[in-house]
DOMI-400342 format. One line per field, with one value per residue (C-alpha): residue number from 1; residue in one letter; x, y, z. Coordinates in steps of 0.2 Angstrom, whole numbers, plus 5000, padded with zeros to 4 digits. Each point is the difference from the previous one (the first is absolute). Layout:
// DOMI-400342
num	c(NUM / ...)
residuo	c(A / ...)
u	c(X / ...)
v	c(Y / ...)
w	c(Z / ...)
This chain:
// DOMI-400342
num	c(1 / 2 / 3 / 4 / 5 / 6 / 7 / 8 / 9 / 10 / 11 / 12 / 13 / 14 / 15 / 16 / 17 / 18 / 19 / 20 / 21 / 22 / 23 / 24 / 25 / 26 / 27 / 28 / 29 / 30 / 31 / 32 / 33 / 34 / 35 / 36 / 37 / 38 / 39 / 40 / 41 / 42 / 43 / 44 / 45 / 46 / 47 / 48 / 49 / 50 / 51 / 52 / 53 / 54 / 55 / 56 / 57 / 58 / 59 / 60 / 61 / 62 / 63 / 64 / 65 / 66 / 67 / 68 / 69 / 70 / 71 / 72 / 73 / 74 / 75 / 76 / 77 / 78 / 79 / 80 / 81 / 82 / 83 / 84 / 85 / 86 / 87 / 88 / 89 / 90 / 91 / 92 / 93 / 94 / 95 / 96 / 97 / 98 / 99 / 100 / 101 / 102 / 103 / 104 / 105 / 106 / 107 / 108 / 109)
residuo	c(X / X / X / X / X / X / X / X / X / X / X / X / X / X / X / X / X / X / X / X / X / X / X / X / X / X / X / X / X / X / X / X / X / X / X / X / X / X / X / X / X / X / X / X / X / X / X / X / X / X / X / X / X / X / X / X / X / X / X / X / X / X / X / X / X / X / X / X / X / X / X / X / X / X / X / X / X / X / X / X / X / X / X / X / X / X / X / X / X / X / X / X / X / X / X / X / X / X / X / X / X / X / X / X / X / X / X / X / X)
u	c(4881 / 5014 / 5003 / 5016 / 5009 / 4997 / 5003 / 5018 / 5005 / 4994 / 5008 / 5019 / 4998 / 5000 / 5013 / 5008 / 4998 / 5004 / 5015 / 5008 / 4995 / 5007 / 5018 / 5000 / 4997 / 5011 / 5015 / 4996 / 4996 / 5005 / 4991 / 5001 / 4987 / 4997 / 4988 / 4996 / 4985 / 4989 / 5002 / 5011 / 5011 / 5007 / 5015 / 5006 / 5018 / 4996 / 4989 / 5000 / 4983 / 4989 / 4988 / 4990 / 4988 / 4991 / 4983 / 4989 / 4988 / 4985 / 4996 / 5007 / 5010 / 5016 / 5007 / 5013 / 5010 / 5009 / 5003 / 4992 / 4985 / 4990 / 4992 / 4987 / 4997 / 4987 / 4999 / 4990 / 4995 / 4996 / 5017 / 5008 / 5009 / 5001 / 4997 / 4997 / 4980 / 5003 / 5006 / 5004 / 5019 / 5005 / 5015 / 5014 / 4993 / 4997 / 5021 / 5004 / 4993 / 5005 / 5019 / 5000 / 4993 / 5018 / 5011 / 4990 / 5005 / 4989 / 4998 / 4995 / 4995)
v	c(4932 / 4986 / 4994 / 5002 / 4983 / 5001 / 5019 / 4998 / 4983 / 5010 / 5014 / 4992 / 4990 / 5014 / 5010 / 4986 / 4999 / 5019 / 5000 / 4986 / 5008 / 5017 / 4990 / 4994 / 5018 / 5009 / 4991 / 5009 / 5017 / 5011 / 4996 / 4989 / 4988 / 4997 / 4989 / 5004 / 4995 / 4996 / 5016 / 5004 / 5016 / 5005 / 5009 / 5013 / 5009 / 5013 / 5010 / 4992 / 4992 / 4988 / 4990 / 4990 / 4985 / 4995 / 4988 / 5009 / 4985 / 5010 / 5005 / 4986 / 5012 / 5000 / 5020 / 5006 / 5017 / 5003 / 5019 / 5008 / 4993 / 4985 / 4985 / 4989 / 4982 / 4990 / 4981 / 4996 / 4983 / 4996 / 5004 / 4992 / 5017 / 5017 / 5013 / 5020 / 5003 / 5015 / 4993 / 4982 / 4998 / 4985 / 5004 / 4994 / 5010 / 5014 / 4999 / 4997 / 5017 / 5012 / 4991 / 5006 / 5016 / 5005 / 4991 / 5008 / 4982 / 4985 / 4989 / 4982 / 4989)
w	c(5010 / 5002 / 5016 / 5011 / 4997 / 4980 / 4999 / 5012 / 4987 / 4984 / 5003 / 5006 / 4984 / 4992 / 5007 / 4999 / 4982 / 4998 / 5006 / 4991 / 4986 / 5005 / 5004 / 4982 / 4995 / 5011 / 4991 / 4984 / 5010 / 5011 / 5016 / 5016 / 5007 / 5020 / 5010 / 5017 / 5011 / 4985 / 4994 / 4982 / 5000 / 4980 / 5001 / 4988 / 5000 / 4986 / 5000 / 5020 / 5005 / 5009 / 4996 / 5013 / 4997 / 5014 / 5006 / 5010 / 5008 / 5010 / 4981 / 4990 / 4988 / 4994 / 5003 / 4990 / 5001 / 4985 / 4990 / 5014 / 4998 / 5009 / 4991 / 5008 / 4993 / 5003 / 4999 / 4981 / 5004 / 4980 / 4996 / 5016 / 5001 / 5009 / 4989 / 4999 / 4998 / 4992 / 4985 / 5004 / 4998 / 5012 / 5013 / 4984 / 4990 / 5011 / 5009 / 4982 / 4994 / 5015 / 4998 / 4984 / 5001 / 5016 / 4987 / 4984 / 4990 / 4998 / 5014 / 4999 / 5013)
């Protein structure tokens, strides 16, 4: 497991990362992006929503809540990522997806 200090830098690089990414997007559809605390909050007029990205440090996961469901990404050091175990979509791909799926159009990030 990835210490505190790598896991908190990691995971703001990240987010960081993310939400650049989500700005860019955001001027082609129809949602807002907001940074507080460390935390990302995806903002969608209609049909209204929110999705929220957040790190969660005692697990070193990256939580999201999106579609009412709840994601947890774990740091994949060979890929210098966080990704889904599940089926290993990193966070992108992952916000890229669940974007799409509220909007129903193709989301790119």
């Amino acid at each position: 497991m990835m210490d505190e200090q790598h896991f908190r830098k990691a995971s703001a690089e990240a987010l960081h990362a993310l939400q650049r990414s989500l700005e860019r997007a955001s001027e082609n559809h129809d949602f807002d992006v907001d940074s507080n605390e460390g935390a990302l909050a995806i903002e969608f007029e209609d049909p209204p929503a929110k999705f929220v990205i957040s790190p969660n440090s005692p697990v070193r996961q990256i939580w999201v809540s999106a579609r009412v469901q709840s994601f947890k990404l774990d740091w994949d050091e060979g890929r210098e990522a966080f990704v889904l175990p599940s089926d290993g979509r990193t966070l992108n791909q992952l916000i890229a997806g669940v974007i799409g799926e509220q909007l129903g159009e193709t989301v790119s990030l």
